[in-house]
C-alpha positions in Angstrom: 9.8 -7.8 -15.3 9.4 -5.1 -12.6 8.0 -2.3 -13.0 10.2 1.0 -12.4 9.5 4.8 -11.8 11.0 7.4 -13.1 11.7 10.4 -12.6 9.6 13.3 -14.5 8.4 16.8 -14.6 4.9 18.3 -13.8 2.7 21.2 -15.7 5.1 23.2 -13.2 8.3 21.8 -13.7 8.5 20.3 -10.3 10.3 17.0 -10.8 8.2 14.0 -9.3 7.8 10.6 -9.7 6.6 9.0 -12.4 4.3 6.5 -11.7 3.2 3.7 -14.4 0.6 1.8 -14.6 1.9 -2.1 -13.7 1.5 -5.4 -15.6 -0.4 -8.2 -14.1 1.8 -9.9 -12.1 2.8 -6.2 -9.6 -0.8 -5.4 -9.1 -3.4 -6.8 -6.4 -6.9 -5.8 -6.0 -9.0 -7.2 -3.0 -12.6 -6.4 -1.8 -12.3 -6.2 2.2 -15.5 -6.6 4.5 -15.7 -4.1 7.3 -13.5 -5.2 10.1 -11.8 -8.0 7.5 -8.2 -8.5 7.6 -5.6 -9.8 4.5 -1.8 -10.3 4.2 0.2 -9.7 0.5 3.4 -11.3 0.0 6.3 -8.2 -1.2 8.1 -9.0 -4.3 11.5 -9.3 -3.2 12.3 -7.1 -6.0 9.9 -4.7 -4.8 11.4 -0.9 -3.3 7.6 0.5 -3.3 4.0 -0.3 -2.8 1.3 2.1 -4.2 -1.4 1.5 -2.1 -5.1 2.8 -3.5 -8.1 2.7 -1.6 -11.6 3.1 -1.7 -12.7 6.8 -1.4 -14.3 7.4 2.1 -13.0 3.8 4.0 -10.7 3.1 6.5 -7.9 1.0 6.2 -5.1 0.5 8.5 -1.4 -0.8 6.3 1.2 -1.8 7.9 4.6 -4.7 7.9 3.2 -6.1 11.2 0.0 -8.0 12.1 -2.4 -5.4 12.8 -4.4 -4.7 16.1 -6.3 -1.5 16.8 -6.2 -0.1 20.1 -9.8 1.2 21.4 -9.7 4.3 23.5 -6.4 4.0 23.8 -3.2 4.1 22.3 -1.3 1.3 20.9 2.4 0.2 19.8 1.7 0.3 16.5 3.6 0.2 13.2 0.4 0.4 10.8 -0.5 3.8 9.0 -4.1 4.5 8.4 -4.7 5.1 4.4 -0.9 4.9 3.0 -0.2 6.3 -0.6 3.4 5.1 -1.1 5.2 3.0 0.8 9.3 1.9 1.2 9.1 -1.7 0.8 12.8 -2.7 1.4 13.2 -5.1 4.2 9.4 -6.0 4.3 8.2 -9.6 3.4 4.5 -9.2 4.1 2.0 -6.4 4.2 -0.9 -6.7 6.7 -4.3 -5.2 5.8 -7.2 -4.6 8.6 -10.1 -2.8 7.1 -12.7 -1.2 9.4 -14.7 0.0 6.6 -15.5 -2.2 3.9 -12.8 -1.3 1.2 -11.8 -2.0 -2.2 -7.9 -1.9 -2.1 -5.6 -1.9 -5.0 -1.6 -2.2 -4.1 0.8 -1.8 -7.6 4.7 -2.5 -6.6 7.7 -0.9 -8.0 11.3 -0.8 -8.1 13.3 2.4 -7.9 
């Protein structure tokens, strides 16, 4: 069963989202070597991805295969260190990690 957020309310009664921690089956964890790339599948369900990585590494996140540009810019799609992401409309999500990185992505829907 997926995982939803909520809506909530902080210590100063901003509302925010509530995120939950997720059951087994909505959260990945992967060990990356520097310069090592993966792909993760998006529940169909899914509507976000919480993406948590390792303090202090680099790690580029993004719906398309990812290829850095050197000294120059790129067409890119990728975001460098994403928190949350929309989801909808994405099948895969493409890691490239030019640190080594532990990586933890938890999906929800709402």
């Amino acid at each position: 069963m997926p995982t939803k957020m909520t809506l909530n309310k902080d210590q100063n009664s901003n509302v925010t989202y509530g995120i939950p921690f997720v059951s087994a089956p909505e959260g990945h964890a992967i060990s990356l070597a520097a310069a090592g790339t993966a792909t993760l599948t998006v529940p169909e369900w899914a509507t976000v991805a919480l993406c948590q990585i390792q303090p202090g590494a680099t790690v580029w996140i993004g719906p398309d295969a990812i290829t850095p540009a050197a000294a120059a810019f790129g067409n890119e799609s990728a975001d460098i260190n994403p928190a949350l992401r929309d989801v909808r409309g994405v099948a895969t999500l493409h890691f490239y990690a030019v640190d080594a990185a532990q990586i933890k992505v938890s999906f929800y829907e709402g």
